[in-house]
N, C-alpha and C positions, 0 to 999 in steps of 0.2 A: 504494500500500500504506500501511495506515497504520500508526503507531509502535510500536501494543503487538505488527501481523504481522511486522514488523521484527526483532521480540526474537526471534522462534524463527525469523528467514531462514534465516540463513549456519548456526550454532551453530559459527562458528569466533573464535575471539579475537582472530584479527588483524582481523576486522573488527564487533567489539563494544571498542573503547577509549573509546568515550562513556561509554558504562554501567557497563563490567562490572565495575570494582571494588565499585561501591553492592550485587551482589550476587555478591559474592565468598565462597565457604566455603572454612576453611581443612583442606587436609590436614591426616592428623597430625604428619608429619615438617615440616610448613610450618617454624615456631622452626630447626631447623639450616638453611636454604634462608639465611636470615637472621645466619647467621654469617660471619667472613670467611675462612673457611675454603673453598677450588675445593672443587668439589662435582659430580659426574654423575648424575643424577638419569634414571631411565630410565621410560618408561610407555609402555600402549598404544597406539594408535592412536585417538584423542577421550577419552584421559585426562584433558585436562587441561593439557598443559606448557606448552603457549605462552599459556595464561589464567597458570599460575603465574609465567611471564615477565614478559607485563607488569602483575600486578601487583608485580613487585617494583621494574619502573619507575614505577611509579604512585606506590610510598612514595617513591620517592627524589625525585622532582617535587613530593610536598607536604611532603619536611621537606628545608629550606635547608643544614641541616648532616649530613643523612646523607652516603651516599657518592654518588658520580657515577655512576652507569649507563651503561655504552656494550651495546645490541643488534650483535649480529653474525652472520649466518646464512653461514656460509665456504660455497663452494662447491667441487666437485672441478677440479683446474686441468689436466684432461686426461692421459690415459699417456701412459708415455714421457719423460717429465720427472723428472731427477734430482733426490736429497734434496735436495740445498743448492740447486738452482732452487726447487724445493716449500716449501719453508722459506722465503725469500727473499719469494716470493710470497705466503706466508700473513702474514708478519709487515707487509710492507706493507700488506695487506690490514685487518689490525688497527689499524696506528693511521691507517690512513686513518680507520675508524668511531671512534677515537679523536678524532680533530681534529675532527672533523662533532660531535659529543659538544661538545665543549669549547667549539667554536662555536653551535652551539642554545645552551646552557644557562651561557655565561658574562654575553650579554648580559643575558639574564632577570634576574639578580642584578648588577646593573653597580657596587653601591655594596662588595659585594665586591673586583670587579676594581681599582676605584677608586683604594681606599685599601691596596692591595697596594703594596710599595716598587716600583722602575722594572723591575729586573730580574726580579721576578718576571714585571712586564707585559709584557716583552718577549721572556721566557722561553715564556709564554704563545703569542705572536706568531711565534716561532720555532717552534715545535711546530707551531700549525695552517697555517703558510706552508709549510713543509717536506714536512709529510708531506699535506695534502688533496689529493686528485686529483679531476682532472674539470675541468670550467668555473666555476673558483671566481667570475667576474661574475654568469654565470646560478644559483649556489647564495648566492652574497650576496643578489638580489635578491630570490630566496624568501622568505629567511628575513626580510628588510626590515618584508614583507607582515606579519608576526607581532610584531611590536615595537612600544616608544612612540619617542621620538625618542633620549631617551638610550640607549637601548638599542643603536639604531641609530650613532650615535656610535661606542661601544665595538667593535661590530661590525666598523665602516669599519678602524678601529685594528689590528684581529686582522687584520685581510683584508690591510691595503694599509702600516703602518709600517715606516719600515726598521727592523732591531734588530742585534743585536751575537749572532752564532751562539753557541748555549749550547755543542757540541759542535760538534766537525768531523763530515763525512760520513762517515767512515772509523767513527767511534766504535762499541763494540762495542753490540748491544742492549741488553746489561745498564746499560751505562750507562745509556743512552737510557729506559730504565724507571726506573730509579732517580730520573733527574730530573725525569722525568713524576710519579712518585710524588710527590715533592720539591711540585712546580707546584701537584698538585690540592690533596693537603694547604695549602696555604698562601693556597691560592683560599677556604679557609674550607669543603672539603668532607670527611668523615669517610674515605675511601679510593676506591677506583674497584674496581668488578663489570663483569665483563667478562663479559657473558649470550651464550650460543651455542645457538642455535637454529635452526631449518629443517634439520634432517639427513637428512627424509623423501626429498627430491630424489636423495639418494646412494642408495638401495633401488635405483635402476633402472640402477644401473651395476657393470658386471665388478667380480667378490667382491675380483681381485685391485686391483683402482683403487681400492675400498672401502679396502681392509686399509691402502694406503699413506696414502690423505687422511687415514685416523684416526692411525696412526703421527706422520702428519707433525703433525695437529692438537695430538696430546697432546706430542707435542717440544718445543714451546713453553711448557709449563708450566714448566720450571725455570727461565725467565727469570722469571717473576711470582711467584717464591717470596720474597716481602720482605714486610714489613708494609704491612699494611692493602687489601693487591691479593687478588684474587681471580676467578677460572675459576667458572662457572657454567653446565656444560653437559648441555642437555636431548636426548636422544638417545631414541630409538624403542626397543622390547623387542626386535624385529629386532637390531639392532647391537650388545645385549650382550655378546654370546659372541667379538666383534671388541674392543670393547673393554676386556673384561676384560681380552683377553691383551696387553695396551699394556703398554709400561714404566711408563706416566706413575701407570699405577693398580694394576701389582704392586708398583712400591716407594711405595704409602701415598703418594702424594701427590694423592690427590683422597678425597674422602668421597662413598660407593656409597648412595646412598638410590633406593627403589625406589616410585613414586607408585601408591599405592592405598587407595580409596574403601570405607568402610562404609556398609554398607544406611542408617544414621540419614544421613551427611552426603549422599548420594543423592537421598535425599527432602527432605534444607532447600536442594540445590541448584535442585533441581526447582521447589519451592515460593515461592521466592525471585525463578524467572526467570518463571512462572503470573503471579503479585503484581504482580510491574512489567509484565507484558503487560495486564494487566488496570486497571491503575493503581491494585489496593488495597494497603492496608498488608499483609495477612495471606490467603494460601489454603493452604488445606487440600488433599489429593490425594483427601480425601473431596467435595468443595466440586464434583467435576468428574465424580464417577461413586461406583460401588463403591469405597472403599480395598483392599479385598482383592484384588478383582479385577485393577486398574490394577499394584498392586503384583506380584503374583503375574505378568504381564506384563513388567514392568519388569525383576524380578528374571532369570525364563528368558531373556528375549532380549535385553536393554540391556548385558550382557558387562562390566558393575560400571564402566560409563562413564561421566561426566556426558553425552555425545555421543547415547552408545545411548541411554540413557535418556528425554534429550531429544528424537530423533528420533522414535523412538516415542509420545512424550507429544504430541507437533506436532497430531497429526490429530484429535487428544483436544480440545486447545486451540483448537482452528483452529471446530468446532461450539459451543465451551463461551461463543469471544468471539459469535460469530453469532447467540446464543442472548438475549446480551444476559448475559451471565456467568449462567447457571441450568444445573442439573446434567443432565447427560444421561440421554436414557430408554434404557431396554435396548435398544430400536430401535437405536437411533442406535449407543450401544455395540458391538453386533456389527457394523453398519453399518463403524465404521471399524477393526474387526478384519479383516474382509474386503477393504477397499479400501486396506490399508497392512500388506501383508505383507514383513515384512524381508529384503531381498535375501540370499540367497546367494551366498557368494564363495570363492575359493580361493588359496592362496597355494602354486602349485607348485611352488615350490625350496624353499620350508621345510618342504612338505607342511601344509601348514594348515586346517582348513577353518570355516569360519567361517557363522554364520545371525544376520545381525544386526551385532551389535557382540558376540555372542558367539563364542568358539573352542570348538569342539565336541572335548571330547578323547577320546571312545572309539567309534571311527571304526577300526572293524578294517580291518588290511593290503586284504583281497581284497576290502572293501566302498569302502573309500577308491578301489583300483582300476580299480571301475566308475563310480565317480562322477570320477572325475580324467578318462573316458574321454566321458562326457557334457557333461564342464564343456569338455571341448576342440572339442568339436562340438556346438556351440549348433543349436538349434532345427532338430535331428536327434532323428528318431523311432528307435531302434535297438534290433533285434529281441536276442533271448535268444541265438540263435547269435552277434549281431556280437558283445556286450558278454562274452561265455565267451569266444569264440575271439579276438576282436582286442584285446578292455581287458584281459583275465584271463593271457591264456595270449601273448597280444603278439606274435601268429599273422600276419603279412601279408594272407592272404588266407584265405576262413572255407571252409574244407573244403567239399564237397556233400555227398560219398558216399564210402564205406569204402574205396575206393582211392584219394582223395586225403590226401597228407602231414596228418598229423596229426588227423586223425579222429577220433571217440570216438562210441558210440555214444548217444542223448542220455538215456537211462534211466543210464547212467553219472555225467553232469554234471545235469539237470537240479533233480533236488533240491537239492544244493549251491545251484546259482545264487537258484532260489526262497530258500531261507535265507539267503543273500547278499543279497540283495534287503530282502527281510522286516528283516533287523539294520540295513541301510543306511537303514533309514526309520525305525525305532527310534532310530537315533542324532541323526535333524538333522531328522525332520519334527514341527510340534507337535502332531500327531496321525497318527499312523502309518499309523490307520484312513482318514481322508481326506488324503491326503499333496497336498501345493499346491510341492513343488519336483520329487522324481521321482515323473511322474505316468503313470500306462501308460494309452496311448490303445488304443482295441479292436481288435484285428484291423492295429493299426500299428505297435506295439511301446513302447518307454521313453522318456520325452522327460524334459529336466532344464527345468524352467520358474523364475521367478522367480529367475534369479543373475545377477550383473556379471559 
């Protein structure tokens, strides 16, 4: 593959950290994300949050005196396990990614460490000796690979010095933060961001296992309430209504910003990732096809996502590079309208339904019904009587004849279902008239086609 198909691979962040800050757009609430105020920042699914992650590790890498970034994606630590185990476990958890932090990025700047008085150095040395876990031989050596020699010097020092314990074990956390605080500051860095991310992984587990990881997560905020420290966690639009109800963010101690995209920053993000696939300074979304048209596309199905957006531009792009960058013929246009139709998905326990990177919101009860009843029996043709009597009416077994349970005669339901039908295709197909997700095969019945 070559570089510029690279750019539209993944379209995830975690694996665009070469590039992605060269074509970074900033949200509007971007300036508070930049405060050192903890912060929960909530968005969709390809909103965005792990791009706005790391780029805020990305500043903190190219200025020597901002603050210190530590990445931490926490995981849930299993039911069944008590607060103060949970606790316990999470806070270890933390400044392990702490000490790995302090380690990458103390050597890079060695003339800092340097000319730090002794106890700072060995304060330093206490911190990443104490709390790293793992095979600190085989995590020295990595990091060896990435250094010059001094660096590596400094390294050995953190890893292997004796020192004189800043605290005892017993010490409370508060302390233990405080003189973390103490260390960075005086490392010559402006505070430390404690960025928390990957919380998708928690969607797929018991609401009550949910409710407790986040409880426990946010308990740890009021040890990090001292100057210059700060919580920076990115959480899904799923886990709002979990989070809200946390102590950590009824009593105001986090700032509630909520990530979303205007049709203008849409289109320069768009434009921005074309540009460097292409390797020009400057494209236009007219440069690729219609602007109205692309847009008007973009708009109904991309769910106001850099993701959707991009996802659906891919197939645009993918003829426009092959083409030798020259703008597509109408051919070709419908060509990849037809061969890149937006999956269909559903999210059953929130009732959601989704085309795209969009959420479809007006999706009536009995139309949702049928379609929750197709989406659970994939590539099942299912006639008028199943989708009435077993999606609708949630019948076990679909009547024959007027003396079995629950009957109806079908001059009673049939119109109904037709008009159920008809609003159900209204709501999620891009044309209702040729519908490409429920599609009635003749003489076989409904089948739900194109969904994950």
């Amino acid at each position: 593959m070559t570089s510029s198909g690279r750019i539209f691979e993944h379209l995830r962040a975690e694996y665009e950290t070469q590039w992605l800050s060269d074509i970074f757009v900033e949200p509007d609430n971007y300036p508070a994300l930049l405060s050192y105020r903890s912060t929960l920042l909530f968005g969709a699914p390809g909103s965005g949050r792990t791009a706005l992650c790391k780029q805020l590790l990305h500043l903190s890498n190219a200025d020597p005196n901002g603050p210190l970034v530590v990445e931490w994606q926490p995981s849930l630590m299993g039911a069944g396990r008590g607060k103060a185990d949970l606790y316990f476990a999470t806070m270890n958890l933390i400044y392990d990614q702490i000490a790995r932090a302090l380690l990458q990025q103390i050597p890079r700047r060695p003339s800092a460490f340097l000319a730090a008085p002794d106890w700072v150095q060995e304060t330093a040395a206490w911190f990443a000796q104490t709390h790293l876990t793992g095979n600190r031989r085989r995590f020295g050596a990595r990091l060896e690979e990435t250094l010059d020699s001094e660096g590596i010097d400094v390294l050995r020092r953190l890893l292997n010095d004796d020192f004189e314990p800043a605290l005892t074990p017993e010490s409370p956390d508060r302390m233990v933060i405080a003189e973390l605080a103490d260390l960075v500051q005086r490392l010559g860095w402006s505070g430390l961001w404690l960025l928390v991310d990957g919380l998708e992984s928690w969607l797929t587990s018991e609401v009550q296992e949910q409710v407790d990881g986040l409880d426990n997560l946010l308990s740890t905020l009021e040890l990090f309430e001292i100057p210059r420290f700060s919580i920076k966690i990115f959480s899904p639009s799923s886990l709002e209504l979990m989070l809200m109800s946390c102590g950590g963010v009824l009593r105001d101690r986090l700032r509630v910003l909520r990530l979303a995209w205007r049709q203008e920053q849409l289109q320069q993000i768009a434009a921005k990732r074309v540009a460097l696939a292409t390797g020009q300074k400057a494209v236009l979304l007219s440069d690729l096809y219609t602007q109205e048209l692309i847009l008007e596309r973009l708009v109904e199905q991309g769910g106001g996502t850099p993701r959707g957006w991009l996802s659906l531009l891919r197939p645009v792009v993918d003829i426009y590079l092959g083409k030798g960058n020259r703008t597509l013929s109408e051919k070709e246009w419908e060509s990849t309208q037809r061969g890149s139709i937006p999956p269909l998905r559903m999210d059953l326990r929130q009732q959601r339904v989704y085309v795209g990177f969009r959420q479809i919101e007006n999706v009536q009860p009995s139309a949702y019904e049928l379609l929750s009843y197709l989406y659970q029996h994939p590539e099942r043709k299912c006639s008028a009587k199943e989708l009435y009597y077993r999606a609708y009416r949630k019948l076990e077994k679909i009547p024959a004849t007027e003396n079995d349970s629950g009957w109806q005669p079908p001059s009673s339901w049939r119109s109904w279902y037709d008009t159920t039908l008809s609003r159900l295709r209204q709501a999620i197909e891009p044309n209702h008239r040729k519908p490409v997700y429920v599609v009635t095969v003749r003489g076989k019945g409904v089948e739900l086609r194109n969904a994950l």
